[in-house]
C-alpha positions as CSV (number, residue, x, y, z in Angstrom):
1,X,50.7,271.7,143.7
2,X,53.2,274.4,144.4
3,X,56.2,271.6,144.0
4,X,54.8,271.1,140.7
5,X,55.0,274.8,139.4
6,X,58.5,275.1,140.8
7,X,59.8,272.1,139.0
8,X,58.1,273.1,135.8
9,X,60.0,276.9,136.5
10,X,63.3,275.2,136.8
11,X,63.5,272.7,134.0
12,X,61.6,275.4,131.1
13,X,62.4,279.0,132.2
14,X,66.3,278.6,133.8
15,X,67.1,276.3,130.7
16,X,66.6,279.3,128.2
17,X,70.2,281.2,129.5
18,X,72.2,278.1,128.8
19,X,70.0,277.6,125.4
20,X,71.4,281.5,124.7
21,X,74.8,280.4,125.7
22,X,74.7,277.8,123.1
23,X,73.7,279.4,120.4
24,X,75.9,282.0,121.2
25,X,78.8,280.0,121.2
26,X,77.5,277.9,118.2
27,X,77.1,281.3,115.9
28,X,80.9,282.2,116.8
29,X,82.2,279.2,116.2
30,X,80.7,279.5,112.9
31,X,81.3,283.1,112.0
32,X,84.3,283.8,109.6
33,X,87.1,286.0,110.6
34,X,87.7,289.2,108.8
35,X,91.0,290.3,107.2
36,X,93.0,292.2,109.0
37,X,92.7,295.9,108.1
38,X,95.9,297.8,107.0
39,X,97.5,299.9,109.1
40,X,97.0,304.3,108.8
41,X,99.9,306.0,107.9
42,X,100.1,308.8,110.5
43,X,100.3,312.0,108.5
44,X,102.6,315.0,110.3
45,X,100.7,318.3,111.2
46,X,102.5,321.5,110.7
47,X,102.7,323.3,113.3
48,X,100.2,326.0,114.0
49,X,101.5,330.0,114.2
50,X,102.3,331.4,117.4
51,X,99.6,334.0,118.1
52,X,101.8,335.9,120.8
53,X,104.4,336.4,118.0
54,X,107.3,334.9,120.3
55,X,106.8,336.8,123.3
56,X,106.5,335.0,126.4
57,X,103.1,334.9,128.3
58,X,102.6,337.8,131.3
59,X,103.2,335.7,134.8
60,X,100.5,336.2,137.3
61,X,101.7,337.5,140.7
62,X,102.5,335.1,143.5
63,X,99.8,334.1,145.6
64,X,100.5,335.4,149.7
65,X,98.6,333.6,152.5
66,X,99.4,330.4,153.8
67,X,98.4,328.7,150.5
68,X,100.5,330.7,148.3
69,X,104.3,330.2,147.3
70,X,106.4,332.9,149.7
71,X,104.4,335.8,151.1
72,X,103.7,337.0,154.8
73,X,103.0,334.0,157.3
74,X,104.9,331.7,155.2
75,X,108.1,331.2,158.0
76,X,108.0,332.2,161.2
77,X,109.4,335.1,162.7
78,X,113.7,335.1,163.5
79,X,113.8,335.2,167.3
80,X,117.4,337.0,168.7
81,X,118.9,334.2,170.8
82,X,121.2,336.5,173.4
């Protein structure tokens, strides 16, 4: 009995993905291409006002430590070769 019921599973319920796959490739085949769509015309944007008037931005300070750029720690100390 059990070889019966997997026999009937394998030759009704794993035929349905190939069914799909036919029909799938059956409707494409079928199915009528669209026209091509014309192209945009890219339209230039102006340019937006400066709001700092031309100035350049504050710079922040430089970071110290030993993941900063220059600062304390960052080279080691000159030793006098006599």
């Amino acid at each position: 009995m059990p070889d019966v019921v997997e026999i009937v599973f394998l030759m009704l319920v794993l035929k349905l993905p190939i069914i799909y796959l036919i029909a799938v490739v059956w409707w494409a085949v079928r199915a009528e291409p669209r026209p091509p769509e014309p192209a945009l015309l890219p339209v230039a944007a102006e340019p937006e006002p400066d709001p700092s008037g031309g100035r350049r931005p504050a710079r922040r300070p430089r970071r110290s430590g030993p993941h900063g750029r220059g600062g304390p720690g960052r080279r080691p100390d000159r030793v006098a070769v006599r």
